[in-house]
C-alpha positions in Angstrom: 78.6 -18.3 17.4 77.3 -18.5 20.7 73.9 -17.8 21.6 72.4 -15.4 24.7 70.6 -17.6 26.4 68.8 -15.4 27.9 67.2 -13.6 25.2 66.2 -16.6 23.2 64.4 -17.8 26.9 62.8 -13.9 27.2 61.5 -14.3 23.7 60.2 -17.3 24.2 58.5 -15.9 27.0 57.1 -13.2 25.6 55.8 -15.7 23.0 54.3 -18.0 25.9 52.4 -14.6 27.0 51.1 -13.3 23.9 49.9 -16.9 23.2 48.6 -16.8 26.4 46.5 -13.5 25.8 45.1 -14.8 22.6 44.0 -17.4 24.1 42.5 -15.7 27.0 41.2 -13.0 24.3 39.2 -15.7 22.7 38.1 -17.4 25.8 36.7 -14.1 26.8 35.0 -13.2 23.2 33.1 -16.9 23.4 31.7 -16.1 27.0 31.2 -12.6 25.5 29.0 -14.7 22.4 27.5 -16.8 24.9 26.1 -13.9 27.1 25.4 -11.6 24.5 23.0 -14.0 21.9 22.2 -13.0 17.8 20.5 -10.3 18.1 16.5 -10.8 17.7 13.6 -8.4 17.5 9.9 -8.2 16.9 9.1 -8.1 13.3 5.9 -6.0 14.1 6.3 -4.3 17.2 3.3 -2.1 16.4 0.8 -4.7 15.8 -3.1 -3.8 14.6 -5.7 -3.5 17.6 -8.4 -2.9 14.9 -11.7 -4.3 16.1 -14.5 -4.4 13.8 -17.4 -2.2 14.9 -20.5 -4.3 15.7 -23.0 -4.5 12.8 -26.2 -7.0 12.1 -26.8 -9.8 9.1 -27.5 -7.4 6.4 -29.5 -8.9 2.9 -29.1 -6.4 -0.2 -31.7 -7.8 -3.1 -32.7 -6.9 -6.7 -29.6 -4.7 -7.0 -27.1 -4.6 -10.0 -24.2 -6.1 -8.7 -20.7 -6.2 -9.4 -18.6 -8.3 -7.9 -15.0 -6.7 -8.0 -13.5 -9.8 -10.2 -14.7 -9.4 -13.3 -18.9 -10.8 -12.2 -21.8 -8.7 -12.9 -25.5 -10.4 -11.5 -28.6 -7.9 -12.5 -31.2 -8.5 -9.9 -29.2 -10.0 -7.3 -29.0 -10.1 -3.7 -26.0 -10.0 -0.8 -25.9 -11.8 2.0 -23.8 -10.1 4.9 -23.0 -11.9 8.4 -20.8 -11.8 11.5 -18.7 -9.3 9.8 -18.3 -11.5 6.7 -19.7 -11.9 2.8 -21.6 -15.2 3.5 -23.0 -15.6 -0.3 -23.8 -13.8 -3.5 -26.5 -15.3 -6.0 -28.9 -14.3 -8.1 -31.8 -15.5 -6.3 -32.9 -15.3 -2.5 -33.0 -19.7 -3.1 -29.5 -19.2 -3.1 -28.8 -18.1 0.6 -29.9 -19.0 4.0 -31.3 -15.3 5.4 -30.9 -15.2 8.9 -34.5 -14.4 10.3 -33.1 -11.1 11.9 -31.3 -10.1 8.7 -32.1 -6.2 8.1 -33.6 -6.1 4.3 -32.7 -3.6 1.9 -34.1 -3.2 -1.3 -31.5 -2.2 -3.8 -33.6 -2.2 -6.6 -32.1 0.4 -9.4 -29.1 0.6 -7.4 -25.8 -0.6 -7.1 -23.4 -3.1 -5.0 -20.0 -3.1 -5.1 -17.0 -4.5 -2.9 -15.6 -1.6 -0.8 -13.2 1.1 -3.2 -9.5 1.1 -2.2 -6.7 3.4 -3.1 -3.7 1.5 -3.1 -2.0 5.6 -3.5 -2.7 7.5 -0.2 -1.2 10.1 1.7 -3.9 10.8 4.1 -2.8 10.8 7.7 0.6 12.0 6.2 -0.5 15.1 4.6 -3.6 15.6 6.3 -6.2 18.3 6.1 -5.2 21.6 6.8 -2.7 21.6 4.3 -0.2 23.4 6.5 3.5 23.0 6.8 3.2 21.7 10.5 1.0 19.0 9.2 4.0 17.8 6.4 4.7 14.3 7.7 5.0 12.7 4.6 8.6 13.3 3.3 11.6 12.5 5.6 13.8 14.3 2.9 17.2 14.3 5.0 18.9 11.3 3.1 18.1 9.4 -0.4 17.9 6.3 1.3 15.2 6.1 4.2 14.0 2.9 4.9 13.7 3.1 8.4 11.1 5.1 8.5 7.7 4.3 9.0 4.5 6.1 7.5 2.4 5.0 10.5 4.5 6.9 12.9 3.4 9.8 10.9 -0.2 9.1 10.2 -2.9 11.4 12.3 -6.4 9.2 12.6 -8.2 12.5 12.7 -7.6 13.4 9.5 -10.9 15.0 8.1 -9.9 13.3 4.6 -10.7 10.2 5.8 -14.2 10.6 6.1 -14.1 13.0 3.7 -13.2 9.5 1.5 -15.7 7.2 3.2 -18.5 8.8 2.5 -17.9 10.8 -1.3 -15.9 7.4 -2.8 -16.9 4.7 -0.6 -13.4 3.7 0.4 -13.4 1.0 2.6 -9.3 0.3 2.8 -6.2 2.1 1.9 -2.7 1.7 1.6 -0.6 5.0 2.7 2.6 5.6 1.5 5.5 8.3 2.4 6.1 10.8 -0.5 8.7 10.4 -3.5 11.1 12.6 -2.8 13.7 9.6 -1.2 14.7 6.3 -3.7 13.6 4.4 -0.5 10.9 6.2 1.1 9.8 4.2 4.1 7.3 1.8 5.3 3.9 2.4 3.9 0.9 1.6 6.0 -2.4 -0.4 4.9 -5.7 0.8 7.0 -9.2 0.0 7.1 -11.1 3.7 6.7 -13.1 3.4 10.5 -13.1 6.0 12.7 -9.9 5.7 15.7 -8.4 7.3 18.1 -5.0 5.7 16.7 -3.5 4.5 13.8 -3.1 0.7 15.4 -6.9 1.1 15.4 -6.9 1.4 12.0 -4.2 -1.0 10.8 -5.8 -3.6 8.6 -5.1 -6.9 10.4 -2.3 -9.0 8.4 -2.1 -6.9 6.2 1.9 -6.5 5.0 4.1 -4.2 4.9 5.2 -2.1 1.7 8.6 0.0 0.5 8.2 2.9 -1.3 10.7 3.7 -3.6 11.0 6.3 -6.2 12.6 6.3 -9.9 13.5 9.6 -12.3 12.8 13.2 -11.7 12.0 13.3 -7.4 15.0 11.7 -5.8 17.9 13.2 -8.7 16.3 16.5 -7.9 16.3 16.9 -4.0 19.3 15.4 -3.7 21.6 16.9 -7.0 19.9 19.9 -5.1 22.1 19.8 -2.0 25.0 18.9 -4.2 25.3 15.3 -3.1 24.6 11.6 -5.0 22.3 11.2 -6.3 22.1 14.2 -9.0 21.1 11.3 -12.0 19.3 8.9 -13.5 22.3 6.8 -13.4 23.3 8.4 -10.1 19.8 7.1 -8.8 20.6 3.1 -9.9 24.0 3.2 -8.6 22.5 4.5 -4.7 20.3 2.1 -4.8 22.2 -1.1 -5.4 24.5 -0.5 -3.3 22.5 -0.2 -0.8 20.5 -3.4 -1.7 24.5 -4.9 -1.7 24.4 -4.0 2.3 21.2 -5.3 2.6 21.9 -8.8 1.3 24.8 -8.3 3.7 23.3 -7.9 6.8 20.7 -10.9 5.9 23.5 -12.9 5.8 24.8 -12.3 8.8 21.4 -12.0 10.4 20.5 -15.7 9.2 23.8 -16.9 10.1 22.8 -15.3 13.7 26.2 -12.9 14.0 24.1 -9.4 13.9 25.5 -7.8 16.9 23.3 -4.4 16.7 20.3 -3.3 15.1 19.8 -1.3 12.1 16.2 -0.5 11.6 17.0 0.1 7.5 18.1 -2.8 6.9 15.7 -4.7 8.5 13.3 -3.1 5.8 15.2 -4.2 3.5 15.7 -7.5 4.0 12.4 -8.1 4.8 11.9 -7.0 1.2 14.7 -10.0 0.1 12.4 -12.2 2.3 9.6 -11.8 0.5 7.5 -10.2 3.4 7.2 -6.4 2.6 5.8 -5.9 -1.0 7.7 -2.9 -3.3 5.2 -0.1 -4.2 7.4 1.8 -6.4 6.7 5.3 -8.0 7.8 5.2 -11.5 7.1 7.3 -14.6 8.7 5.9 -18.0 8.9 2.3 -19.1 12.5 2.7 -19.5 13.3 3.0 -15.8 10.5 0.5 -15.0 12.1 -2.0 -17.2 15.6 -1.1 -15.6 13.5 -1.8 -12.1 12.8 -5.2 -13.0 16.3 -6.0 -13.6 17.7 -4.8 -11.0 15.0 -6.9 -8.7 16.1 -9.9 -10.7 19.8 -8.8 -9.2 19.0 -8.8 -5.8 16.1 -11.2 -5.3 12.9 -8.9 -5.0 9.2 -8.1 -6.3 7.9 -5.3 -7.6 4.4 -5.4 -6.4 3.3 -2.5 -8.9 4.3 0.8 -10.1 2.7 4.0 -9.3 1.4 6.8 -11.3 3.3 4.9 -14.3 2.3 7.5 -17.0 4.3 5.0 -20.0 3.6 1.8 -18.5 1.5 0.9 -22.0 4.8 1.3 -23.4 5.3 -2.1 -21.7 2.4 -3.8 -20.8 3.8 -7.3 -22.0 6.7 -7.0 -20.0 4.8 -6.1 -16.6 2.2 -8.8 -17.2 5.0 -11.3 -17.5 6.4 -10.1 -14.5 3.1 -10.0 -12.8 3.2 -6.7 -11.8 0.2 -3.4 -11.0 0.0 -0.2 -12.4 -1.5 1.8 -10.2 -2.2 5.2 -12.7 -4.3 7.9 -12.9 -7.3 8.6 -15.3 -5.4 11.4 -17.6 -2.6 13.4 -15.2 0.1 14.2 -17.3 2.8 17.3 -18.4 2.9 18.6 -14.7 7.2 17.5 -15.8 9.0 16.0 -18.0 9.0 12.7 -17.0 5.6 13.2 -17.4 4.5 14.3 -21.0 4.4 11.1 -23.1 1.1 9.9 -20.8 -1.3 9.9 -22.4 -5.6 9.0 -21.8 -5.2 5.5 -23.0 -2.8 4.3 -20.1 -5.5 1.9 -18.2 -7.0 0.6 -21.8 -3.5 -0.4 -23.5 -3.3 -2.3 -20.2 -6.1 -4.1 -19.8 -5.8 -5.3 -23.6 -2.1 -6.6 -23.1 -3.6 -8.4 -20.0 -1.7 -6.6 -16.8 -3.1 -5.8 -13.9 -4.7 -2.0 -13.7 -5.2 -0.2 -10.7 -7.0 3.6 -10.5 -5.6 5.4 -7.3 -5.6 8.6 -6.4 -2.1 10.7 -4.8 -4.6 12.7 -3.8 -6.9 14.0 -0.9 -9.8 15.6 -3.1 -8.9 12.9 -6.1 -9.5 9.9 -3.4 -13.1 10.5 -3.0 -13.5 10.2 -7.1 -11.9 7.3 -7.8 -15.3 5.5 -9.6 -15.1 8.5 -11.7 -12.0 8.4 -12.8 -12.0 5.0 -13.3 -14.9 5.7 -15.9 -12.8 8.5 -17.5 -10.3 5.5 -18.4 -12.8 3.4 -19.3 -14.4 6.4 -22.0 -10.6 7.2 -23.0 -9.9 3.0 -24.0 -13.4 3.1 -25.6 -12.9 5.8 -27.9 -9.4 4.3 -29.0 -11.4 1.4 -29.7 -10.9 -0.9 -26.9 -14.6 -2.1 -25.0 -14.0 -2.7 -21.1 -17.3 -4.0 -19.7 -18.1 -1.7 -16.4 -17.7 -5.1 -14.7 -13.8 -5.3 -15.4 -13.5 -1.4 -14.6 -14.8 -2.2 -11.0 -11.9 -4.5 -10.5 -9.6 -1.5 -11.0 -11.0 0.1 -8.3 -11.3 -3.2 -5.7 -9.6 -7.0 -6.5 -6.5 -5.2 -8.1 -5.8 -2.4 -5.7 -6.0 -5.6 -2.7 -3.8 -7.7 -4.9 -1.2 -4.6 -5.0 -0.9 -4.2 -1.8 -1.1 -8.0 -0.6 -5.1 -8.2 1.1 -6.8 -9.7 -1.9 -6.9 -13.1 0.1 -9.2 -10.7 2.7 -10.8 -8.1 0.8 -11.4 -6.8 -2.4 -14.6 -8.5 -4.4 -17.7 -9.8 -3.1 -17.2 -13.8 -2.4 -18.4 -15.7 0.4 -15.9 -15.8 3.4 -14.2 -12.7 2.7 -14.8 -9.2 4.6 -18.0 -7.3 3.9 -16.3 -4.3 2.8 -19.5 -3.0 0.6 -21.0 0.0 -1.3 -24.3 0.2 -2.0 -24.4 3.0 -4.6 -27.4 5.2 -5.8 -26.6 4.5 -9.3 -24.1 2.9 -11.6 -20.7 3.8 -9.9 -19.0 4.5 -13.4 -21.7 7.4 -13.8 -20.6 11.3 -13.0 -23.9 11.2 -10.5 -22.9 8.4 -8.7 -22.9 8.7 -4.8 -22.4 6.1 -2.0 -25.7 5.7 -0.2 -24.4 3.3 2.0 -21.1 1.7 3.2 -20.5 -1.1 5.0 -17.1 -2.0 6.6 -16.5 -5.8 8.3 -20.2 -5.8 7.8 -21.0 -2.6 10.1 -22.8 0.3 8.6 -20.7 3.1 8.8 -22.0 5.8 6.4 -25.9 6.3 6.0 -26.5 9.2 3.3 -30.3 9.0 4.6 -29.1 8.8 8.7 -27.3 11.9 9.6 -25.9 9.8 12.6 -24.3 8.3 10.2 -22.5 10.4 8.8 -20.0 11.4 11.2 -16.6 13.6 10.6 -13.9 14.6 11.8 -13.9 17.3 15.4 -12.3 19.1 13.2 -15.2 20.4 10.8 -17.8 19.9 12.8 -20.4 22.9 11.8 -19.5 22.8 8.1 -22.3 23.3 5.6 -24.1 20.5 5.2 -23.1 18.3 7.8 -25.3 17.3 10.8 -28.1 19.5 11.4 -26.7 22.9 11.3 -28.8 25.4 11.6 
């Protein structure tokens, strides 16, 4: 058989090309790779320009003190400096006083570390309640981890004051609503007066995830007759998208992310252990179903919130070492809700986990001692005898360990920020009231000074502020 030499040579030829092309193809993606690096980005491109406002060394003696971990010292005095707790003790002996140290005599009173509500949606879902202030839901997808709550917050929300001087809360963590699985960044401020939310960021403070288990996410979603419209429906959403967020880690560590995707960089910030999961959960069986799907995919569960059966599993979350952040008695506002019950905090506290009080709420924020002590009644009358000492840690060392400032804030040790209450009675009692409150050491409520009691533009001439006439 003879053979065309002329096709076998054109073939050839054609092969020679298209060899060629590849090969100038790939030359041309490695320059591409060369110009065009991994992609990088700033981690915190919105970074805290909180300043602390001045204050002066500040001694507190003969007060009842409690010292947010568990401490209580009758008699005892608090040393405040530079912004900073510089000792606690029992005795004036104990501390070097500054000579210009302002003296306070807190006899019959109270000292506490600063409150904070590790459950907030002020700034979010500010004061007027009105629909054009709704910032707190981006309900247009089940997933939303690109969103950030600090985008959302307004400084000038009249709660925040509103909580500073009623509940003496120093810091608080804000979180977007429950209506997603994965709600968003939350943000962790210090409660001072700004004209911006990067003046209120609490510096170092981490960031959190909100996500949401049951009723919320099956609802508003199954609603608009699209996945998720389960319980089961809920799960599957969610690790699949932790499956692309293990993904894109991968190929971010391995440096071949060629775009950004602001979700995922939530999310696997989450895998790397640097933004904390506030999760809202209702009954122990999804918590428990929470855990292991964080064992799957390589996370924490800082706490779960509102947690109306988390008694149901108080040895499993103290192995796991994770919050509860509850409420004193909410419960049968829905299903997922009627098997709370008054004992919640109590059962906790016996089987050892960590119990945090917070609020979901803008009038509930500034009562936080008192519901604290409603717990505390409910777990004495089933029997169980928290000392007011421990309950104080629900409202101070536990919320900071939740949200990840505990190192900074939270009880009263030398070193650590002098976030402080000085309280007209025992803070457990119903006629407990701030008197004064001290944040990074600066006096910034005065029930005696009306200058220092400021609030927000917005309700200026309200009854009883200032000196209406």
């Amino acid at each position: 058989m003879r053979t065309n030499r002329f096709l076998v040579g054109a073939a050839a030829l054609v092969l020679a090309l298209n060899s060629a092309g590849a090969g100038l193809a790939k030359d041309k993606k490695a320059e591409t790779k060369a110009d065009n690096p991994a992609v990088t980005f700033n981690k915190n491109p919105y970074p805290s320009t909180y300043r602390p406002y001045p204050g002066q060394p500040v001694l507190i003696t003969g007060a009842t003190v409690f010292d947010g971990k568990g401490g209580r010292i009758d008699g005892g005095a608090v040393l405040l400096k530079d912004g900073k707790v510089v000792g606690v003790g029992g005795s004036l002996a104990d501390l070097a006083v500054p000579a210009d140290a302002v003296r306070i005599d807190g006899t019959g009173k109270f000292v506490t570390p600063g409150i904070i509500d590790a459950h907030s949606h002020l700034g979010v879902y500010p004061s007027p309640g009105v629909q054009a202030h709704s910032d707190g839901n981006e309900a247009t997808a089940p997933t939303t981890a690109e969103v950030w709550a600090e985008h959302s917050v307004w400084p000038q929300d009249p709660g925040f004051s509103r909580a500073l001087a009623n509940g003496g809360v120093t810091s608080l963590q804000v979180l977007p609503g429950s209506a997603n699985l994965m709600g968003g960044r939350s943000a962790v401020l210090k409660n001072v007066y700004a004209r911006t939310v990067q003046g209120m960021k609490f510096p170092g403070a981490p960031y959190g995830l909100k996500m949401a288990c049951g009723e919320n996410p099956k609802r508003v979603y199954g609603g608009k007759g699209r996945m998720p419209s389960t319980r089961m429906g809920n799960f599957a959403v969610n690790r699949a998208t932790w499956i692309k967020a293990q993904e894109y880690r991968r190929k971010r560590d391995a440096g071949k992310l060629e775009t950004r995707d602001l979700a995922m960089e939530t999310l696997a910030g989450v895998l790397d252990g640097e933004i904390l999961i506030q999760n809202h959960c209702y009954r122990a069986d999804e918590m428990a179903l929470v855990l292991d799907m964080a064992k799957e995919f390589g996370y924490k569960v800082s706490a779960f919130h509102h947690a109306v059966e988390a008694y149901k599993i108080g040895d499993l979350l103290k192995q796991n070492g994770v919050c509860s952040a509850v409420w004193a008695d909410w419960w049968g506002f829905k299903m997922e809700s009627l098997d709370a019950i008054p004992e919640n905090a109590g059962i906790l506290y016996k089987a050892g986990a960590c119990v945090v009080i917070h609020s979901d709420d803008a009038n509930g924020i500034q009562r936080l001692n008192q519901e604290a002590a409603k717990a505390q009644g409910d777990a004495r009358r089933a029997g169980i005898d928290i000392p007011d000492a421990e309950v104080i840690r629900w409202l101070t060392l536990n919320p900071a360990k939740a949200i990840g400032v505990d190192q900074q804030t939270g009880s009263l040790e030398a070193g650590k920020m002098a976030d402080v209450v000085l309280w007209n009675a025992n803070p457990l009692s119903t006629y407990a009231r701030p008197e004064k409150v001290w944040i990074d050491g600066a006096l910034l409520f005065d029930a005696a000074d009306p200058k220092r009691r400021p609030v927000s533009d917005f309700e200026l001439g309200q009854s009883g502020e200032g000196d209406v006439k």
